[in-house]
N, C-alpha and C positions, 0 to 999 in steps of 0.2 A: 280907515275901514277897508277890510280885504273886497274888492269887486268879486261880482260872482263866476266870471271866465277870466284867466290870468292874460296879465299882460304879455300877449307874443312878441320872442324877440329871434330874430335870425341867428341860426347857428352861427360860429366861428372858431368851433375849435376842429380840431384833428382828426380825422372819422378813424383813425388807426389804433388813437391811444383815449378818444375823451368820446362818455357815450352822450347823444343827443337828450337834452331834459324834457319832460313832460310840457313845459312853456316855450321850446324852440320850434325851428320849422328849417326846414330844408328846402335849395332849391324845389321847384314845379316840377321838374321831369325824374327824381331822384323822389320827390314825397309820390310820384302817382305811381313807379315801379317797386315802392317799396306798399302803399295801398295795396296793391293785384297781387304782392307776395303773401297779403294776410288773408285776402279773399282765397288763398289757393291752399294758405295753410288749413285753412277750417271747410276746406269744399267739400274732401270726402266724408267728414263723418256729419257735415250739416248737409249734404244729401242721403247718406243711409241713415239715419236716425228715421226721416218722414217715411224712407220706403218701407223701413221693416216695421211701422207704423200704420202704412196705408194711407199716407197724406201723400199731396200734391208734392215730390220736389223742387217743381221750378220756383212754386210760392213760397216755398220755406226759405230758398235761396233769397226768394225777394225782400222777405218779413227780416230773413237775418239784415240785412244792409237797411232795411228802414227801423228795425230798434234799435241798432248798432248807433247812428245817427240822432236817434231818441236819447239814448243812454247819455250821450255825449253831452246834448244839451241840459239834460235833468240833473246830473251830473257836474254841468259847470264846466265840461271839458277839464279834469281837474283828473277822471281816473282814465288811462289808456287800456280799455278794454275792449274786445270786439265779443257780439254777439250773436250768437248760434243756436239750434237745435238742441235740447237737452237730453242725452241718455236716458235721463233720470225716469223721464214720463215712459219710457218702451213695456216695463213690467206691467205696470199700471194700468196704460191705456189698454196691453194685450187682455187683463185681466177684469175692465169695465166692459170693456167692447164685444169680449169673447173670439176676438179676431187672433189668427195664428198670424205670429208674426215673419211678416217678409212675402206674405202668400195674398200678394197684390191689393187694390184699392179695400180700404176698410168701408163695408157698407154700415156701419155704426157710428161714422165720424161723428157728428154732430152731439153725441153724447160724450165723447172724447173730450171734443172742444167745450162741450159746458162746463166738464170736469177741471179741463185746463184754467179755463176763465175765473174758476175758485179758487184754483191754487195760483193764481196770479195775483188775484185781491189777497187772499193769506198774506202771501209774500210781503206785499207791498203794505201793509197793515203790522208786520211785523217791522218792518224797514220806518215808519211812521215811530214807533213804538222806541225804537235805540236813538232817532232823530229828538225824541223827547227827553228822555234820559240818559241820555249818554250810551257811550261804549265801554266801560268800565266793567260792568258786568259779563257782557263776553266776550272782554278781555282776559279777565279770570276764570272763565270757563275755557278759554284756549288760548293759553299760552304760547310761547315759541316753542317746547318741546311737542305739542298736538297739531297747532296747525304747519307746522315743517313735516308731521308724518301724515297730517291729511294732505297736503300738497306733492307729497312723493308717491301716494299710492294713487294720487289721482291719472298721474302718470303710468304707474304700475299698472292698475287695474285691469287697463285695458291692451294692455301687452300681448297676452295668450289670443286674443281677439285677431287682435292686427297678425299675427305669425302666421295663424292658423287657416288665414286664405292665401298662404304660399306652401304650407306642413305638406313635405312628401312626394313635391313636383321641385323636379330636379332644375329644370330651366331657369321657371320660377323665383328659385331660391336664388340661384346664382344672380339673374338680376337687379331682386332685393339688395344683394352685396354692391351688389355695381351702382345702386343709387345713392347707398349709402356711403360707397368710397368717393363718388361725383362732389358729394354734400361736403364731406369730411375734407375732400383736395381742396373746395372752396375754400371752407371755414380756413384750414392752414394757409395757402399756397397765395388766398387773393392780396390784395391790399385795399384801402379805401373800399370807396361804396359798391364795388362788386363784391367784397368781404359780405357786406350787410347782405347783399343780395342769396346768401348760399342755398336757401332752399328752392325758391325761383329758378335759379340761373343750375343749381342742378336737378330738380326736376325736367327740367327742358334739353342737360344734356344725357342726362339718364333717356329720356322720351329721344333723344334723334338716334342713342345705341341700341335701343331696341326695337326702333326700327327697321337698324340697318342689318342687325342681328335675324331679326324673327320675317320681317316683309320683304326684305332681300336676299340671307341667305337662310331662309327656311328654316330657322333651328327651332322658333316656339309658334305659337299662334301668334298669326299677324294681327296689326290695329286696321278695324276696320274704318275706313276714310267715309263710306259713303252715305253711312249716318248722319255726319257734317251735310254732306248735299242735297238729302235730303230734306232738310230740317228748315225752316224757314226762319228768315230775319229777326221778325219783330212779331213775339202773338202774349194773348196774356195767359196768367196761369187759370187754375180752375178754383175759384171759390166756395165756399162753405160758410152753412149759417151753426151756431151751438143750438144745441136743445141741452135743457138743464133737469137732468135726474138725478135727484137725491144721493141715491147707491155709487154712482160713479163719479161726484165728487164728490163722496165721501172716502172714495177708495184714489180717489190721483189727487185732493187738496193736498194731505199732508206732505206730498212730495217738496213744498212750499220747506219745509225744514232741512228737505237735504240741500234744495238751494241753497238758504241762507250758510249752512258749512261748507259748501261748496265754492262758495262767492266770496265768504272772507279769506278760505285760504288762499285763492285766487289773489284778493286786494293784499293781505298780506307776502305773498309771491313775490306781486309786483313791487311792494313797497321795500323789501326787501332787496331789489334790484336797483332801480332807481335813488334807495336813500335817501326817498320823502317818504316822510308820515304821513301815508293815505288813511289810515284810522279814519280821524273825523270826518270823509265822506262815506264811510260805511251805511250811515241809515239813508244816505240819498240814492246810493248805488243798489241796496238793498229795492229801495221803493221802485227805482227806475226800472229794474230789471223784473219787479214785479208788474207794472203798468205794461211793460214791453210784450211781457207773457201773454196776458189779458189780452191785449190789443193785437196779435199773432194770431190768435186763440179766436176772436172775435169774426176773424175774418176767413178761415179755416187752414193757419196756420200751426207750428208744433211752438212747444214751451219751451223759452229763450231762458242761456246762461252764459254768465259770459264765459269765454273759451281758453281752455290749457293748453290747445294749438297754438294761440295767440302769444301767449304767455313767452312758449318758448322758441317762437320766434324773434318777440321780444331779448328772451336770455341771449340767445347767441348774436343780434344784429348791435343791443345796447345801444336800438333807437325808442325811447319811447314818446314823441310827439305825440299829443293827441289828436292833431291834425289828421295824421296820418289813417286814423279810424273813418273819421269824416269820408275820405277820398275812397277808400273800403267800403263802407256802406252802401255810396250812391254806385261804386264801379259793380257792387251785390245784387242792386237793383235792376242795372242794368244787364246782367249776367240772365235776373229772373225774368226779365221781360220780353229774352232774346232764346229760344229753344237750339239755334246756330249754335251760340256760345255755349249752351248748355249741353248740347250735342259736344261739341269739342273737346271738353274738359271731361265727358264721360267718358271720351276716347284715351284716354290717360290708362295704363296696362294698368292691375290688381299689383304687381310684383310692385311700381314706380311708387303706389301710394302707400306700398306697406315701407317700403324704403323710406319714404320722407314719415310715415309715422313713428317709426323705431326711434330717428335720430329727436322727431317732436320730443316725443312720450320720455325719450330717455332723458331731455334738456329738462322737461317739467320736473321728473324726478330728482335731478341734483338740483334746483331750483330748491324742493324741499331740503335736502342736505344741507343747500346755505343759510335756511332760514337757522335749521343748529346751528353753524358756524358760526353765524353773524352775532346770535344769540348767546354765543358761548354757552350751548346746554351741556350740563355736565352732566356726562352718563357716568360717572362712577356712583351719583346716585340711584338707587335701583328702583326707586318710584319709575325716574325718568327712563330710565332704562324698558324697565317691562310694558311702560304706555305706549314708548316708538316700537318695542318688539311685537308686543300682540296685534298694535295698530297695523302695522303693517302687511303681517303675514294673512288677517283677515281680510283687508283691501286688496292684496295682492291675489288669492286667493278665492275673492270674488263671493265671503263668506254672506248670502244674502239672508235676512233673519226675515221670516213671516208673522207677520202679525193681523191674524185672521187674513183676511182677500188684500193684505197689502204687503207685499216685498217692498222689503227696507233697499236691497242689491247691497253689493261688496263698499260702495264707496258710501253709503248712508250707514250700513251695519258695523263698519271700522270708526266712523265719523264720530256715531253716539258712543262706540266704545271706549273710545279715546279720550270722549271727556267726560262720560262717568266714573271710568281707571283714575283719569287725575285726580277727579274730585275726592274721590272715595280713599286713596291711598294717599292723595294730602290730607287727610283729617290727623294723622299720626304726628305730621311738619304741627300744625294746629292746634295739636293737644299740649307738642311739647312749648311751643312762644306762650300759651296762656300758663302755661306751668311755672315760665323763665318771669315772667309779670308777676 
């Protein structure tokens, strides 16, 4: 009988040519620096999610690292995924709340959060539901040729996002490049576990050229330090209770749906890298990540997913312990319970973190390319063919469908398209095997 956490066993192979399994571990000081890489890959957009939200960041920062650590357990330690702020809720909550988005503390939170707290139970009610019955069914509702084009455009989608706070500043631009060539010397030039380290160790060398660039020889806006000094050691974040209205979970539950598309191509991503069949913890990951929302939600945190930064820091390190999420979590907590640290990492320039989302965003997207690969999807047929083309250029495209007071967004309005296309344009595969019977 399979135990419910696997049995860990110490790495031994090669960090150059063999990747770490979801059951090994790595040295303490090499698992805690590669921890603070994941915390750093999901920092900036699991801090702008809550602001252009009007929730607390420090708390969202904290609630990521305590569901993250939730997930793990509920999960079995079995999926390596880290957990963050979801996109998904920004329409929604702007749209229950009445709040513009980004235009400071939302004074309608608690209706936010009741909304959330429903689409958390949804989730996780659905996650129950495939733990019953299997995964068989959407399975066949997405395929390798849908969830490799949900998984690329998740990447995609938000591309024009990340550019478009560098579009037009000449500085700017050029030290997006300069982060991105930092990342890139890593990835090629390092060996061993500075290799794994390349977003880390070039974010930080990207951050001391632009320092030396912009605060010593004047060429762009300098980073201001005195916000660090400012900012004290240790305080906590600011809490919120839900109030539960009808209307507004009605209009952010179903966001519950894009999760679950979201999450499998995610698991599928992963499983796809890794080379285990994470399938069957689909309906535990599904529930976890639903429980995790709820319980964020609960406390006046944002709606957790697990994260495509992760992912593709995962793709290029070809570490994926789960341990490693563990160490994340709690170094998350601590991040949220410390305004210093938090202060610090908002001292990071706009150019540095568009630089490391480019290189993310663009990892997650061939992430999807390999899931064709691996799949052998064959586009000469033109089902598959027109599912990845339309799917795509509507996720890319950011094609959001309304449905009365609910935006679907780019990455839900590709998501359902993609598997009503297959379904719809397999019934012809279907006519003809009941024809050949």
């Amino acid at each position: 009988m399979m135990s419910f956490f696997p049995k860990y066993r110490p790495y031994t192979g090669n960090l150059d040519t063999t990747p770490v399994a979801t059951n090994e571990y790595l040295p303490v000081t090499q698992t805690a620096m590669l921890g603070i890489q994941h915390v750093l890959a999901m920092f900036g957009a699991t801090v702008l999610a809550p602001i252009l939200m009007g929730f607390d960041a420090n708390l969202a920062i904290m609630m990521s690292g305590v569901c993250t650590i939730l997930f793990f357990l509920m999960t079995g330690g079995r999926v390596p995924s880290y957990l963050g702020s979801s996109f998904a809720f920004i329409g929604v909550v702007a749209a229950a709340t009445a709040h513009a988005t980004g235009s400071g503390a939302n004074p309608n939170l608690g209706v936010a959060l009741g909304g959330i707290i429903a689409c958390g139970i949804l989730y996780a009610v659905i996650g129950f539901l495939v733990m019953t019955t299997g995964t068989k069914w959407i399975e066949k509702l997405m395929p390798p040729v849908v969830t490799g084009a949900v998984v690329m455009i998740i990447g995609l989608n938000l591309a024009p996002v990340t550019v478009s706070s560098v579009a037009g500043k000449p500085f700017e631009l050029w030290m997006t490049l300069v982060t991105v060539l930092c990342m890139g010397m890593i990835a090629v030039f390092a060996r061993g576990f500075m290799q794994r380290l390349l977003l880390l160790l070039g974010l930080v060398l990207a951050y001391i050229i632009y320092a030396i660039v912009a605060n010593g020889l004047g060429f762009g806006a300098p980073i201001d330090f005195s916000v660090i000094a400012q900012a004290a050691w240790f305080g906590m974040p600011s809490f919120s209770s839900p109030v539960f209205d009808m209307n507004a979970m009605l209009i952010i539950a179903p966001v519950a749906f894009i999760l679950v598309a979201e999450n499998l191509g995610h698991i599928k991503a992963v499983g796809a890298m890794t080379g285990e069949n994470l399938t069957p913890h689909l309906g535990k990951a599904f529930v976890a990540d639903g429980v995790a929302t709820a319980l964020s939600a609960s406390v006046g945190g944002t709606g957790m997913t697990t994260y495509g930064e992760n992912i593709g820091v995962m793709a290029v390190t070809r570490v994926y312990s789960t341990i490693i999420f563990v160490v994340a979590g709690v170094f998350a907590i601590f991040l949220g319970l410390s305004p210093k640290f938090g202060a610090l990492i908002q001292t990071i320039p706009a150019p540095i973190l568009t630089g490391a989302s480019i290189v993310v965003f663009g990892l997650i997207a061939i992430a999807g390319a390999k899931i064709w690969i691996d799949n052998k999807v064959n586009f000469a047929n033109n089902k598959n063919l027109m599912v990845a083309a339309i799917t795509i250029i509507l996720g890319t495209g950011d094609f959001g469908l309304m449905i009365g007071e609910f935006n679907l967004g780019g990455i839900g309005t590709a998501t359902f398209a993609a598997i009503l296309l297959n379904w719809f344009l397999s019934l012809k595969e279907a006519t003809k095997t009941e024809q050949a019977h």
